[in-house]
Phi, psi and omega in degrees: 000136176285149182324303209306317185299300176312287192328281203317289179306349202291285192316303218251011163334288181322315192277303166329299190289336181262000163291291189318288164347289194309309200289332156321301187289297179310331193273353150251013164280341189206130206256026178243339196307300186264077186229160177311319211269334192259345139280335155293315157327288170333316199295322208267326177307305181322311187318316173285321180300327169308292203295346184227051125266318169339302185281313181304308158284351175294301185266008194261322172299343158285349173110340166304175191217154174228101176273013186254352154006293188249357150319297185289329174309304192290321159267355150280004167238353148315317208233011162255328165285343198264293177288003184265315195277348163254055197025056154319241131149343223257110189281014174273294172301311174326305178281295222281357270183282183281333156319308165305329202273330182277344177289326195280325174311315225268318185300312177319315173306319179319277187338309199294295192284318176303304166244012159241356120093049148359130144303330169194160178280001154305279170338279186301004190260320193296320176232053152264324143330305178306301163309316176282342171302308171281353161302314188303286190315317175304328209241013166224351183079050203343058159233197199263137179227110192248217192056049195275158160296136171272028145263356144312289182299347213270348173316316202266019196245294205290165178217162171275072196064026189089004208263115167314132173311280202346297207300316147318303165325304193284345172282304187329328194283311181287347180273330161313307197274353163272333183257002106009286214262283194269004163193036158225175172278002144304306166291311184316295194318313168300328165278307201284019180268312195280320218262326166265081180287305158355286188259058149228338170279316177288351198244339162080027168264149186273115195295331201272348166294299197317294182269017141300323167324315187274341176275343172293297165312320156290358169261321138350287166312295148348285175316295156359294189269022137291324155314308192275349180259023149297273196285359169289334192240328177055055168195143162246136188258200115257003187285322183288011179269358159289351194251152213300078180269347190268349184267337233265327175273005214251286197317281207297322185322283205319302168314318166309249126235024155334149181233149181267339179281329189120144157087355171214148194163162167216164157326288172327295179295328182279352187287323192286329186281332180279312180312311186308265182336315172294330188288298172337329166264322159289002171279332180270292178339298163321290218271344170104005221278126179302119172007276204324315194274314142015277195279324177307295178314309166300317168314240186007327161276309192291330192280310147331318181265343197246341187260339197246026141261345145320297195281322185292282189320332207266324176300319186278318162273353196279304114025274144347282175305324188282000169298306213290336188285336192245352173278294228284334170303328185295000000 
């Protein structure tokens, strides 16, 4: 195997190992962890967090953030209760209807930094969250709205032997949006957008297309894993659109091996960083374990995942310098 191969395999060592560690550790505290039926679960948890990491990653690789994720996931499923209470049934309107809607959220969020030109998209985003908390809730009348068709539910219901559709859906995606990334000229533009903004201006590409692309696409996404946490929950609340679905895709991006600087990230890494999070909650489920301590411990990981994309970067220049040091000896 060549260096360049091993390095590209290298980056996910780290991630792999502390998923493996986690599934150890759960698998001797609990004797349900590693059973069929409770991995699969893990599978069907992932599937939303994968699916709005997805998007998250698009934009944490431009140097950006979309914090409205998951906001945005719960009022396309909001607006899928909203037509069901005025009486839809038409499954067609039904799917296409919170696509649209989450696909126009993700451009707007663009459209905010790109031609009204934000200082950063932590602003428009946080309070696009916000705005979407109360839409949700505005658009259902803050109740809960369940009995959807299960052609609605079923991306988040049906199985294969038990195997999740949903969880299929997010490969197909992620394999898409890896060749994406890594072989058109798009992907290229998108990294040197997060990782040169410089030599992406001099190269003459247009940055504010690329990332309105890229938050369009993360609001896509969005729509998606709203559709699939219909049939995961089989009810849309809007009280839940406060809740941290956007750090939880902020977490596997980082874990994966995503940058707050721009300019890195992958598919891979990000599928691994959702398998991390998701098993983590399902570890807490098992054991029984309090909210309270829940959102600590994930406070702790996500803080953990931001020191060790710190610790990376700071290695990487480090690195750097010592190249430039040793040309220059030469």
């Amino acid at each position: 195997m060549s260096k360049k191969k091993f390095g590209g395999l290298g980056q996910y060592i780290g991630t792999v190992g502390a998923l493996l560690i986690l599934c150890v550790i759960l698998t001797i505290v609990s004797d349900t962890f590693l059973t069929y039926n409770n991995i699969m679960s893990i599978l069907k948890q992932t599937t939303f967090t994968a699916l709005t990491a997805a998007g998250m990653l698009l934009c944490l690789i431009t140097a950006g953030i979309d914090l409205s994720v998951g906001a945005n996931a719960i009022f396309c499923a909001c607006m899928v209760g909203m037509l069901l209470n005025k009486g839809v049934d038409n499954a067609f309107l039904l799917i296409i209807v919170p696509l649209i809607a989450g696909t126009a959220i993700g451009l707007i969020n663009g459209l905010l930094l790109t031609r009204l030109h934000l200082p950063h998209p932590f602003v428009s985003t946080l309070g696009m969250k916000n705005f979407l908390w109360g839409a949700a809730l505005l658009v259902t009348g803050s109740q809960m709205v369940s009995g959807f068709p299960n052609s609605v539910m079923w991306l988040g219901t049906a199985t294969i032997g038990g195997f999740p559709i949903g969880y299929i859906v997010v490969i197909v995606i992620y394999v898409i949006m890896h060749i994406l990334l890594t072989r058109t000229a798009l992907g290229r533009s998108i990294y040197c957008a997060g990782g040169n903004p410089e030599a992406t201006r001099l190269s003459g590409i247009n940055s504010a297309n690329v990332l309105t692309f890229c938050y369009t696409i993360s609001g896509l996404m969005a729509g998606i894993a709203g559709i699939v946490s219909l049939g995961r929950s089989g009810t849309a609340n809007g009280a839940t659109a406060i809740q941290p679905y956007d750090t939880d895709a902020i977490a596997s991006c980082v874990i994966g091996g995503a940058s707050f600087m721009g300019g890195k990230g992958t598919m891979l890494g990000t599928m691994i960083g959702a398998l991390v999070i998701a098993t983590l909650r399902n570890g807490f489920t098992l054991l029984a374990i309090s909210s309270a301590v829940q959102n600590m411990v994930l406070g702790l990981v996500i803080i953990a995942a931001v020191l060790l994309d710190v610790y990376r970067e700071a290695m990487a220049a480090f690195a750097r310098r010592r190249e430039a040091a040793a040309k220059a000896r030469a």
